[in-house]
Residue frames as a rotation matrix with the C-alpha (Angstrom) as fourth column:
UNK 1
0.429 0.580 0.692 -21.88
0.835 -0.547 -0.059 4.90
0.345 0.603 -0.719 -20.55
UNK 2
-0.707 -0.519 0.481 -20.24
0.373 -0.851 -0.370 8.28
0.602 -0.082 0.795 -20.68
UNK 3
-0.119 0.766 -0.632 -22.38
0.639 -0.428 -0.639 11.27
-0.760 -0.480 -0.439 -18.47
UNK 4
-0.255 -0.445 -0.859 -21.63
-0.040 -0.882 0.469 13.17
-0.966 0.154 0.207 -21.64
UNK 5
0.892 0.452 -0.011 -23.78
-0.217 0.408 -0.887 12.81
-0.396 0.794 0.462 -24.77
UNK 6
-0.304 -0.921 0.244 -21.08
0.025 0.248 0.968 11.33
-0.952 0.301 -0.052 -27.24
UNK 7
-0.173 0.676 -0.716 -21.32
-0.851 -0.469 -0.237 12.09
-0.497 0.568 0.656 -30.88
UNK 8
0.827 0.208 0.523 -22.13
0.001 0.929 -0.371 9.37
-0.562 0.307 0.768 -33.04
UNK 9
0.795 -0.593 -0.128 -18.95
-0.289 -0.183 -0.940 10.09
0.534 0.784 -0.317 -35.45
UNK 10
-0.242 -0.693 0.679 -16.73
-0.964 0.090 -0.251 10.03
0.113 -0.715 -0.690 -31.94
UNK 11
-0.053 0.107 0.993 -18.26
-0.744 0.659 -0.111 6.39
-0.666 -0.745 0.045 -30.83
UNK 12
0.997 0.071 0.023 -18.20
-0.033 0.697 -0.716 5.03
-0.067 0.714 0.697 -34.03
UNK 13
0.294 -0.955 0.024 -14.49
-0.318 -0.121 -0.940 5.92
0.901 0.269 -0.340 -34.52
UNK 14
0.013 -0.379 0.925 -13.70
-0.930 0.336 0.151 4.48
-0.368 -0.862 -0.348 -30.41
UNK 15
0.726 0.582 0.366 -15.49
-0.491 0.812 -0.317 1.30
-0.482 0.050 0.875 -31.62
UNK 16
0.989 -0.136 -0.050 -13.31
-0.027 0.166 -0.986 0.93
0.143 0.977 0.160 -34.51
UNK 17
0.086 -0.923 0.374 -10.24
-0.957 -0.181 -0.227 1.74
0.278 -0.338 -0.899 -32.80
UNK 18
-0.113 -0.265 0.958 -11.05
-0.734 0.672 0.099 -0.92
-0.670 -0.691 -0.270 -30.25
UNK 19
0.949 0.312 -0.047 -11.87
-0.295 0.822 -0.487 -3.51
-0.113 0.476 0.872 -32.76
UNK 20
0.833 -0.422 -0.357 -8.86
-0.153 0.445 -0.883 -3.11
0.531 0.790 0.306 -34.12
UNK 21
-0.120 -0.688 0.715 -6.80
-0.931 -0.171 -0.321 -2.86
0.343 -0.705 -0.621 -30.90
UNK 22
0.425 0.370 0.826 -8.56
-0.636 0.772 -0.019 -6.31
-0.644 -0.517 0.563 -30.11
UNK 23
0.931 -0.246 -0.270 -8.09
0.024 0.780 -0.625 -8.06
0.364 0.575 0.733 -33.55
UNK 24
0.499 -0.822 0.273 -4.49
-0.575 -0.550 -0.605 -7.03
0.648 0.145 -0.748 -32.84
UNK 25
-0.392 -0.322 0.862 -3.69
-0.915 0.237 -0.328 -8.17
-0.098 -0.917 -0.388 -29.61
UNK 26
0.508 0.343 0.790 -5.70
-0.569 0.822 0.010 -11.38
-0.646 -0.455 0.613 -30.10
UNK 27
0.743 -0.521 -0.420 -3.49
-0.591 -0.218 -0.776 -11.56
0.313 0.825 -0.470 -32.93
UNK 28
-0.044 -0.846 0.531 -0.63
-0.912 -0.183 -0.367 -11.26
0.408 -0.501 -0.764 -30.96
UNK 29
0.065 0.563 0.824 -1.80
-0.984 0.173 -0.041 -13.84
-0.166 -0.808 0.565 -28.25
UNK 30
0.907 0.363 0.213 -3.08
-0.300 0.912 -0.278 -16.46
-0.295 0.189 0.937 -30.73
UNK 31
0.602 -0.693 -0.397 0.31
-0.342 0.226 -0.912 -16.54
0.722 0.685 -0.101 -32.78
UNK 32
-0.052 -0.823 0.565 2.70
-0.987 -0.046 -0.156 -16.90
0.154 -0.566 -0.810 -29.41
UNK 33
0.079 0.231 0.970 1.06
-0.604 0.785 -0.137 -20.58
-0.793 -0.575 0.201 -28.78
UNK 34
0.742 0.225 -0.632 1.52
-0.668 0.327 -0.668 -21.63
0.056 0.918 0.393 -32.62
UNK 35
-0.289 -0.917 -0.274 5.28
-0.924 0.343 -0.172 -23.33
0.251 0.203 -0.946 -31.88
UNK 36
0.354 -0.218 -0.909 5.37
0.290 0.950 -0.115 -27.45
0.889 -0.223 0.400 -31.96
UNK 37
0.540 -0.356 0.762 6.10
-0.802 0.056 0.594 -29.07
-0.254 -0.933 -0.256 -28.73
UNK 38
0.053 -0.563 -0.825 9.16
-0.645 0.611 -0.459 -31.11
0.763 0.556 -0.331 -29.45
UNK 39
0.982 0.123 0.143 8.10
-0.186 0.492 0.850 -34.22
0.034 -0.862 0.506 -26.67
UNK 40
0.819 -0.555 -0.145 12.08
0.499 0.814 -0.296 -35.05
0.283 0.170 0.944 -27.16
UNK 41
-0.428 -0.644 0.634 13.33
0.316 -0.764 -0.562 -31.72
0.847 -0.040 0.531 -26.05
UNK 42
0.654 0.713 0.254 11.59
0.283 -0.542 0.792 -31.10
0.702 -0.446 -0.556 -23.30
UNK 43
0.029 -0.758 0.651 13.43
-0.826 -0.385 -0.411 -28.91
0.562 -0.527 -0.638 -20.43
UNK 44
-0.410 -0.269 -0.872 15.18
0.427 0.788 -0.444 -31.01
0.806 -0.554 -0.208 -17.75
UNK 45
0.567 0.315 -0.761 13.89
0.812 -0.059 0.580 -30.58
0.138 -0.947 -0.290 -13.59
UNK 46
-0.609 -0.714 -0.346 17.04
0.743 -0.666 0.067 -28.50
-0.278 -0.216 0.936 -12.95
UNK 47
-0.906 -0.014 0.422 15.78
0.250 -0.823 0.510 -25.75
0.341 0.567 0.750 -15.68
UNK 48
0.007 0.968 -0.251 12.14
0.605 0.196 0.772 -26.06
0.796 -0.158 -0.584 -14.43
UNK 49
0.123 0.027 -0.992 13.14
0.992 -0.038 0.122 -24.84
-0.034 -0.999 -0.031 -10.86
UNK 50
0.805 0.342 -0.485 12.35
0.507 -0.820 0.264 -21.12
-0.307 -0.459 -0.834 -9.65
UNK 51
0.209 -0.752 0.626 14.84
0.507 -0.464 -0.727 -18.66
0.836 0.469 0.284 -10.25
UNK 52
0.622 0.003 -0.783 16.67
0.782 -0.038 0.622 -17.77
-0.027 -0.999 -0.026 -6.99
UNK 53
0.248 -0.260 0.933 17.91
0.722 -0.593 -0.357 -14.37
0.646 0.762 0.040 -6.34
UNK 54
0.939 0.321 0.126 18.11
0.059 -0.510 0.858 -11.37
0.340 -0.798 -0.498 -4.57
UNK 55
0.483 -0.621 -0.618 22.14
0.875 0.354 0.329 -11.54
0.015 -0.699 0.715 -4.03
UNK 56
-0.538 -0.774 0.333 22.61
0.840 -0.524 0.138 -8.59
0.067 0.354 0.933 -5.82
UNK 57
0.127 0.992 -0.012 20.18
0.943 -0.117 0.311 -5.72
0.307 -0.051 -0.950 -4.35
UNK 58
0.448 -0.148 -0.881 22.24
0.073 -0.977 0.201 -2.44
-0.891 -0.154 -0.427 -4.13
UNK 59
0.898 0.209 -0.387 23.72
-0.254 -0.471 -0.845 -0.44
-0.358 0.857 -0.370 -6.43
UNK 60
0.235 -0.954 0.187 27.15
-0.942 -0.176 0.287 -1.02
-0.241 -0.244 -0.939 -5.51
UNK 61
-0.087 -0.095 0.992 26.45
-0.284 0.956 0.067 -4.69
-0.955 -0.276 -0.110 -5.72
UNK 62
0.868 0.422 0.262 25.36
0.156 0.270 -0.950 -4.68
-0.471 0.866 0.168 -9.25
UNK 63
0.916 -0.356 -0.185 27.79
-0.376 -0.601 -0.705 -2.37
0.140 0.716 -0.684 -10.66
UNK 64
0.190 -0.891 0.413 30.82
-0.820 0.088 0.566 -4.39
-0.540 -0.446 -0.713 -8.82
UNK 65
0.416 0.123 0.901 30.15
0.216 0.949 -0.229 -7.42
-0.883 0.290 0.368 -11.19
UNK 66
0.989 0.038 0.140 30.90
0.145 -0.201 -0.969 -5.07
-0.009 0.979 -0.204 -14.63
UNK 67
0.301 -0.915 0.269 34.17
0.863 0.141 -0.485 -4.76
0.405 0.378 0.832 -16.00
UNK 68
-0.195 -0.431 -0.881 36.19
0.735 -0.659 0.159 -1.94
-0.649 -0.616 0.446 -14.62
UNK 69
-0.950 0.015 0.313 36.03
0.258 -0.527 0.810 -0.10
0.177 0.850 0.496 -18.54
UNK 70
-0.365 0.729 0.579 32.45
0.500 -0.371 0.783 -0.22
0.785 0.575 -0.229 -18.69
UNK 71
0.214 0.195 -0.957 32.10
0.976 0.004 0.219 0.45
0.046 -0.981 -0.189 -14.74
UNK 72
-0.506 -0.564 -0.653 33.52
0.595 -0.776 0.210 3.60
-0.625 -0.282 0.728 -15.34
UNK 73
-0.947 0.024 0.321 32.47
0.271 -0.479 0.835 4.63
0.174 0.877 0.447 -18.59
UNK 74
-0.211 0.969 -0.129 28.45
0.500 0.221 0.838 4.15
0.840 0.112 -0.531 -17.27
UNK 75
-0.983 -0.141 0.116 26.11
-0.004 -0.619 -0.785 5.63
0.182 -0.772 0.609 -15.63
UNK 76
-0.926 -0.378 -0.023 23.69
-0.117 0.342 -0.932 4.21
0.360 -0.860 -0.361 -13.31
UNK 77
-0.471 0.660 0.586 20.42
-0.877 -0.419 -0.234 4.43
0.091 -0.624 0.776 -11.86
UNK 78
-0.986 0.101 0.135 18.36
0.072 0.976 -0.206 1.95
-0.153 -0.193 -0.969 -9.94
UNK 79
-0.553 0.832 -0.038 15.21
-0.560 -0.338 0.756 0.41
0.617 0.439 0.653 -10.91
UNK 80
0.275 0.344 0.898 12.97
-0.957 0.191 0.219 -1.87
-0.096 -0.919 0.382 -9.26
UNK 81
-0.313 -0.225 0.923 13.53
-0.352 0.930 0.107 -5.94
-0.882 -0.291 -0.371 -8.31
UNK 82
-0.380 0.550 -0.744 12.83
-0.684 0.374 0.626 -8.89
0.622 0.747 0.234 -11.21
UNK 83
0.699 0.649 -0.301 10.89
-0.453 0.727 0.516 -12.09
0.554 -0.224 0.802 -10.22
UNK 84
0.274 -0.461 -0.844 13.76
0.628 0.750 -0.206 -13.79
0.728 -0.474 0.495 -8.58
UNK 85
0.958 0.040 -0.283 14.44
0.220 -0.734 0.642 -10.19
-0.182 -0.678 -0.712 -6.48
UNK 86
-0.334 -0.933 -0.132 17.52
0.806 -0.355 0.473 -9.16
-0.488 0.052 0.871 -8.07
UNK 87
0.302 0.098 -0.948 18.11
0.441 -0.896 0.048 -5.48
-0.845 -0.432 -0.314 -8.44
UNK 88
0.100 -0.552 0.828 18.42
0.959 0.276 0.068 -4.11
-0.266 0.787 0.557 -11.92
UNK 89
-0.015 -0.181 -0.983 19.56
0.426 -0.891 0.157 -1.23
-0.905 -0.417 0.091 -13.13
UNK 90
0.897 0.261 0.357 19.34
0.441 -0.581 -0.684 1.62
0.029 0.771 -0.636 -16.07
UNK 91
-0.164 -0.976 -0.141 23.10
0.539 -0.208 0.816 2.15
-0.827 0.058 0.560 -17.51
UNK 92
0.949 0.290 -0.125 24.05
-0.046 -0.262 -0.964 4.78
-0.312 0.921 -0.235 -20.07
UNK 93
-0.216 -0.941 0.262 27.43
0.780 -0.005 0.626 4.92
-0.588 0.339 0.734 -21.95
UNK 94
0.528 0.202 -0.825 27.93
-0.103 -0.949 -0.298 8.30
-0.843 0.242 -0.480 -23.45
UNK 95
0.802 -0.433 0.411 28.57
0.455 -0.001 -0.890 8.66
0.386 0.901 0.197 -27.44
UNK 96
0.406 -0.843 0.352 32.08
-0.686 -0.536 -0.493 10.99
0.604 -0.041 -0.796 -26.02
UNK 97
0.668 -0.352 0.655 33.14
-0.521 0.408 0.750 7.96
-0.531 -0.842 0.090 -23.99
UNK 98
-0.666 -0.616 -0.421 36.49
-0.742 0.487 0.461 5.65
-0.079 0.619 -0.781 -25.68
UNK 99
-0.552 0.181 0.814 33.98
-0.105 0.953 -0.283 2.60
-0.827 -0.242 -0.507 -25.02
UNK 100
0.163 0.890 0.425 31.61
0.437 0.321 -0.840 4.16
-0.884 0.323 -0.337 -27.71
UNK 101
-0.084 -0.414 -0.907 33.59
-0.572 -0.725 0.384 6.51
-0.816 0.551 -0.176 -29.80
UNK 102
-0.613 -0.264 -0.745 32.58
-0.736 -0.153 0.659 6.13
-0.289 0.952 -0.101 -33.19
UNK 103
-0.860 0.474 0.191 29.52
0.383 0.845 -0.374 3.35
-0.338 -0.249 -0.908 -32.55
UNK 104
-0.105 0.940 -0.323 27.07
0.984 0.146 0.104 5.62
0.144 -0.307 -0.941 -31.83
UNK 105
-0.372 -0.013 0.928 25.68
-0.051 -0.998 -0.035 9.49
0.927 -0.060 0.371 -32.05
UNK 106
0.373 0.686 0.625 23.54
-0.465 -0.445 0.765 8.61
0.803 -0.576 0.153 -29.33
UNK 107
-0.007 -0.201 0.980 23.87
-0.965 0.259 0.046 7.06
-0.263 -0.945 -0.196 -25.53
UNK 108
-0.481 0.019 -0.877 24.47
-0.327 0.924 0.200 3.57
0.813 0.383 -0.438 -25.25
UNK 109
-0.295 0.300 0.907 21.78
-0.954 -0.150 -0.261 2.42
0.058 -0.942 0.330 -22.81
UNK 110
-0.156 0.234 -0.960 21.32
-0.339 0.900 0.275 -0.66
0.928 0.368 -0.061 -21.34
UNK 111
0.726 0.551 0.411 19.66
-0.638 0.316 0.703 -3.17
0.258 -0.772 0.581 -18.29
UNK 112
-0.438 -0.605 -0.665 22.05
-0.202 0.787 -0.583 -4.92
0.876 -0.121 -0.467 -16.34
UNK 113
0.407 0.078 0.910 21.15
-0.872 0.329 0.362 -7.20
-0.271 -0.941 0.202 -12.93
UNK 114
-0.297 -0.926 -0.233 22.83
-0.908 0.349 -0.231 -10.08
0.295 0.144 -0.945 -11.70
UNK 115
0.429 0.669 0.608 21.62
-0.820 0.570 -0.048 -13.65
-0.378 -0.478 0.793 -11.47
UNK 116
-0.701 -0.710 0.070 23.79
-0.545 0.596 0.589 -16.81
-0.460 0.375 -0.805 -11.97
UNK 117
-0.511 0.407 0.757 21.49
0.323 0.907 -0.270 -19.43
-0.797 0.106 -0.595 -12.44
UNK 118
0.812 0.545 -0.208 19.35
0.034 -0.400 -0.916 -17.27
-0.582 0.737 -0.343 -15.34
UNK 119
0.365 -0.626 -0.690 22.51
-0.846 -0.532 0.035 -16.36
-0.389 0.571 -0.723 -16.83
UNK 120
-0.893 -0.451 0.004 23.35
-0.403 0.802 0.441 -20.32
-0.202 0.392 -0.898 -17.40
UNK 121
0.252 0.738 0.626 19.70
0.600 0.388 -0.699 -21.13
-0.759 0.553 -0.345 -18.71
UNK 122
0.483 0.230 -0.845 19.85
-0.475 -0.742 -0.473 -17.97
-0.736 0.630 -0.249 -20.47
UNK 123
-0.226 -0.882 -0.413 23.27
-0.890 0.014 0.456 -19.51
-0.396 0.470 -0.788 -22.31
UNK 124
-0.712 -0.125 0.691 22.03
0.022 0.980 0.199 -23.09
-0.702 0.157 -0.695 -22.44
UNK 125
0.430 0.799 -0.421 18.63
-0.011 -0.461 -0.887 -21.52
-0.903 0.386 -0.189 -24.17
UNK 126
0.742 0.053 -0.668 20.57
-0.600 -0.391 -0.698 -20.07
-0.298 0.919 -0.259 -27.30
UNK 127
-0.445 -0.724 -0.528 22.86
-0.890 0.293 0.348 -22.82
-0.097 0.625 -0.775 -27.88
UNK 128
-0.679 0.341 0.650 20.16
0.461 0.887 0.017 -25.12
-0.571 0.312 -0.760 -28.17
UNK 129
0.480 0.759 -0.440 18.18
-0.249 -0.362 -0.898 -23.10
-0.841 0.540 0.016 -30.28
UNK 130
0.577 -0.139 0.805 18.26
0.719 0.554 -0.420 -23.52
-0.387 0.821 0.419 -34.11
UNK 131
0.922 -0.134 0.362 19.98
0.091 -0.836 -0.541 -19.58
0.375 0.532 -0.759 -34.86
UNK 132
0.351 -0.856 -0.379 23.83
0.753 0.018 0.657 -20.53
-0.556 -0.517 0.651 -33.66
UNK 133
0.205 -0.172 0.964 24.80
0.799 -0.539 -0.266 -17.37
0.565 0.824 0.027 -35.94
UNK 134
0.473 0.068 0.878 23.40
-0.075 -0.990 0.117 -14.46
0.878 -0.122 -0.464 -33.63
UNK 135
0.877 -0.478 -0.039 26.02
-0.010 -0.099 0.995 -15.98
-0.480 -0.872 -0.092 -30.27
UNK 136
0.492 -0.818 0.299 29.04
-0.258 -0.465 -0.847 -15.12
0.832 0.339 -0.439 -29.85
UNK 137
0.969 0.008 -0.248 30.97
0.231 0.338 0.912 -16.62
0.091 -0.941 0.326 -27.02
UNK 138
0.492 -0.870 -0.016 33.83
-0.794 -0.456 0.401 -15.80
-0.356 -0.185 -0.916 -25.24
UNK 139
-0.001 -0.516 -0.856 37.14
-0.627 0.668 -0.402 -18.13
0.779 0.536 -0.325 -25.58
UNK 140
-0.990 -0.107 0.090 36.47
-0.139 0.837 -0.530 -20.14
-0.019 -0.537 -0.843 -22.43
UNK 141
-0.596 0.679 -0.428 32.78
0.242 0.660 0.711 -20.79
0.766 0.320 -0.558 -23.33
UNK 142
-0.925 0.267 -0.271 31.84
0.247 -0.120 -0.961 -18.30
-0.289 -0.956 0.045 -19.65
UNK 143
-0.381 0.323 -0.866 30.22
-0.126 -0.946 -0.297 -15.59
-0.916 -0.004 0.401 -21.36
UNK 144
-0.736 -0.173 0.655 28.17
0.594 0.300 0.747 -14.65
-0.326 0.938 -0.118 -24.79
UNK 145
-0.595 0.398 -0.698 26.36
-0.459 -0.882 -0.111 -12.28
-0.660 0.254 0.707 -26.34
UNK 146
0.045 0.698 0.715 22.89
0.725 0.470 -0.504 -12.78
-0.687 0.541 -0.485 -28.77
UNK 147
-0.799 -0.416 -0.433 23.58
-0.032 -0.690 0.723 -10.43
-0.600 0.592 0.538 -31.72
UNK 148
-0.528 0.303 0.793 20.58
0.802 0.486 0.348 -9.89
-0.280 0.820 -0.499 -33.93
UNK 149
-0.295 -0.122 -0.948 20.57
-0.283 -0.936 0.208 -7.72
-0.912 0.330 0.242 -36.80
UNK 150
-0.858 0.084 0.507 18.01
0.504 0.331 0.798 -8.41
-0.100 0.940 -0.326 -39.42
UNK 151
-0.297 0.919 0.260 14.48
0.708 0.029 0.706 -7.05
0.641 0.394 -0.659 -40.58
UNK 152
0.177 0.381 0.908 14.69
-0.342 -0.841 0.419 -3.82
0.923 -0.384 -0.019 -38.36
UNK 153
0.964 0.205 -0.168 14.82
0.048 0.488 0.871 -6.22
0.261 -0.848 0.461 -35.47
UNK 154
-0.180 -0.984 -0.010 18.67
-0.184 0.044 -0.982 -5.17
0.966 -0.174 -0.189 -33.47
UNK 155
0.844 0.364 0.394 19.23
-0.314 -0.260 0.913 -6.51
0.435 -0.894 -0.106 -30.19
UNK 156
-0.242 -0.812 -0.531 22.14
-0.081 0.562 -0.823 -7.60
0.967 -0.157 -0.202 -28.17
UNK 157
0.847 0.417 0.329 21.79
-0.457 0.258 0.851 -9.40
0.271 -0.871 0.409 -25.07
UNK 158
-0.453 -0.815 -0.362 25.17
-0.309 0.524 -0.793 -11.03
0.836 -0.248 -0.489 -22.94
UNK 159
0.858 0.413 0.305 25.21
-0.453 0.331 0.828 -13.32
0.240 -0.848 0.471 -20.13
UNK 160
-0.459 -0.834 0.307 28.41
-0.732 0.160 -0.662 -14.27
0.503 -0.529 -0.684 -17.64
UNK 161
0.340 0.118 -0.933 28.02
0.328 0.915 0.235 -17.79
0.881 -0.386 0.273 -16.26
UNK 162
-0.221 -0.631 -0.744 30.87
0.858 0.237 -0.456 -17.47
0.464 -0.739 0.489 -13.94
UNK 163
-0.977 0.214 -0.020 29.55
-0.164 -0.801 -0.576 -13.28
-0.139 -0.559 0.817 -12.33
UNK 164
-0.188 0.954 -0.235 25.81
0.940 0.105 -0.325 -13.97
-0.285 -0.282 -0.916 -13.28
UNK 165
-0.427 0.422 -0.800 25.76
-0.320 -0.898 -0.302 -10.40
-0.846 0.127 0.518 -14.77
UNK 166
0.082 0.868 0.490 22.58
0.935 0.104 -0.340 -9.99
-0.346 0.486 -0.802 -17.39
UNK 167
-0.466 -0.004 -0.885 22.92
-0.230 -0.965 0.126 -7.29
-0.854 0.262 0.449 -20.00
UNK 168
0.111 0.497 0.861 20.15
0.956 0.183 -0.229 -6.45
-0.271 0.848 -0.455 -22.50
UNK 169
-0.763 -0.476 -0.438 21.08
0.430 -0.879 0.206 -3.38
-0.483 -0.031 0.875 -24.47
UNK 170
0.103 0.726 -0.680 18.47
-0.337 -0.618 -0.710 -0.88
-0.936 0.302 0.181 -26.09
UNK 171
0.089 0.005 0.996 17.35
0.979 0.184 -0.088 -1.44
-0.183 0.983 0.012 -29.63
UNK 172
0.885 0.368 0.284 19.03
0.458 -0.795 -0.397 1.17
0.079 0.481 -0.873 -31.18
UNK 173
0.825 -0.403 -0.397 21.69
-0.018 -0.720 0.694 2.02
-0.565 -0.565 -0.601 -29.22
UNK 174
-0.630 -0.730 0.264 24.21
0.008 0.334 0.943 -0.11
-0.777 0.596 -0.204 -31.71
UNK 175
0.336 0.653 -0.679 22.86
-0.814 -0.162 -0.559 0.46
-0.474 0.740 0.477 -35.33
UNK 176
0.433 -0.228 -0.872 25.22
-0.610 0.639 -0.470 -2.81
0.664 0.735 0.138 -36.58
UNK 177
0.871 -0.403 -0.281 26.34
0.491 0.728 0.478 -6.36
0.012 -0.554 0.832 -35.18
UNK 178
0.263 -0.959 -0.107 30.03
0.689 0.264 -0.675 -5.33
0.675 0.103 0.730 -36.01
UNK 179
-0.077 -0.174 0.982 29.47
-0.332 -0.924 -0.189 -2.06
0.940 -0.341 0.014 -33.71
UNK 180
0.691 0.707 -0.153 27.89
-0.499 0.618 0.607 -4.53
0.524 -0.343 0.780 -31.34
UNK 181
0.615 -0.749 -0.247 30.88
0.668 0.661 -0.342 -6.80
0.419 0.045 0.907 -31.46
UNK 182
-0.025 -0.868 0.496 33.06
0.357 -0.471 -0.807 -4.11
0.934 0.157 0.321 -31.42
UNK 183
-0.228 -0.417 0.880 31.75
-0.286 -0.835 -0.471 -2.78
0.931 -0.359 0.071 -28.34
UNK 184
0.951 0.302 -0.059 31.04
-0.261 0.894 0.364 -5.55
0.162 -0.331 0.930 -26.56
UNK 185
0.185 -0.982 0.036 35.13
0.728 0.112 -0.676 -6.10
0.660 0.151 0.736 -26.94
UNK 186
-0.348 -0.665 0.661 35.87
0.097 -0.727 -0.680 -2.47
0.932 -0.173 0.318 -25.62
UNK 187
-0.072 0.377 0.923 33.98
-0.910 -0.404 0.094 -2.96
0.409 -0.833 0.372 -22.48
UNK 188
-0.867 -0.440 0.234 36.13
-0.493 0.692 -0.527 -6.16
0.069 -0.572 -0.817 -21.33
UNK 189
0.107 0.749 0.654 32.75
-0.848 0.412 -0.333 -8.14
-0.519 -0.519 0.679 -21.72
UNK 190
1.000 -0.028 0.010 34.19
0.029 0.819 -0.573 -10.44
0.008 0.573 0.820 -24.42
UNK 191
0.300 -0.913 -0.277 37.56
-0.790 -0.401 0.465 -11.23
-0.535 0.079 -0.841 -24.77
């Protein structure tokens, strides 16, 4: 109970909010548990096991894993540890850099941290999934990007087996896969 009379017009309109802030969210909730369990696919022991981390936990350490292009072209800042204790960071690429020229009006911002062992589930993940379209892999099969650009929904994630670097770029920052692609190429992460 408020200490403050509340009008009836105001607590009818909270109510309503929350209703619908509940239906919502249980929404949300119920739908995430809807997927089949395929008893023939199940993960293996290996994939099951903890994510181990924590090798990469300065700045210097993170940023020494990117390509020299994009190493340069970016700029920095640290955030805080993920679940396995590796150190990610908050990168921007400026629309006047060569990496982005002509991509993008705006920054190109993206999370990078470094974690082998995620970075080879991450990869084994999307090439057993059913959407082999939205990867892109390098030519030795290290590296690969998730490209998806449909229904409003852009994202582009990459993962390096062989450095363990994790990059998830902003929705937004690339308005098209082929910009995607394109920069993704100019910043020595695909080749």
């Amino acid at each position: 109970m408020s200490p403050y009379p509340v009008p009836a017009e105001t607590a009818k309109a909270t109510r309503a909010r929350y209703l619908i802030a509940f239906t919502a969210a249980t929404f949300v909730l119920t739908s995430c548990g809807t997927t089949p369990v395929d008893e023939n696919n199940l993960p293996t022991a290996t994939s099951n096991a903890p994510l181990t981390g924590g090798t990469h936990t300065t700045i210097d350490a993170v940023t020494a894993t990117l390509p020299p292009a994009l190493a340069q072209s970016s700029i920095c800042s640290q955030g805080s540890n993920t679940e396995a204790g590796d150190l990610y960071l908050l990168c921007s690429v400026s629309p006047a850099s060569p990496l982005n020229q002509g991509l993008s009006d705006n920054n190109i911002v993206y999370l990078i941290w470094v974690n082998k062992t995620e970075a080879e589930r991450t990869l084994q993940h999307w090439r057993e999934e059913n959407r082999p379209e939205l990867i892109t892999e390098n030519t030795t099969h290290t590296a690969a990007a998730r490209l998806e650009y449909r229904d409003a929904v852009n994202s582009v994630h990459y993962v390096d087996t062989i450095t363990g670097l994790n990059i998830d770029i902003s929705a937004g920052g690339l308005q098209t896969a082929e910009a995607a692609t394109t920069f993704l190429h100019r910043a020595d992460l695909m080749n």
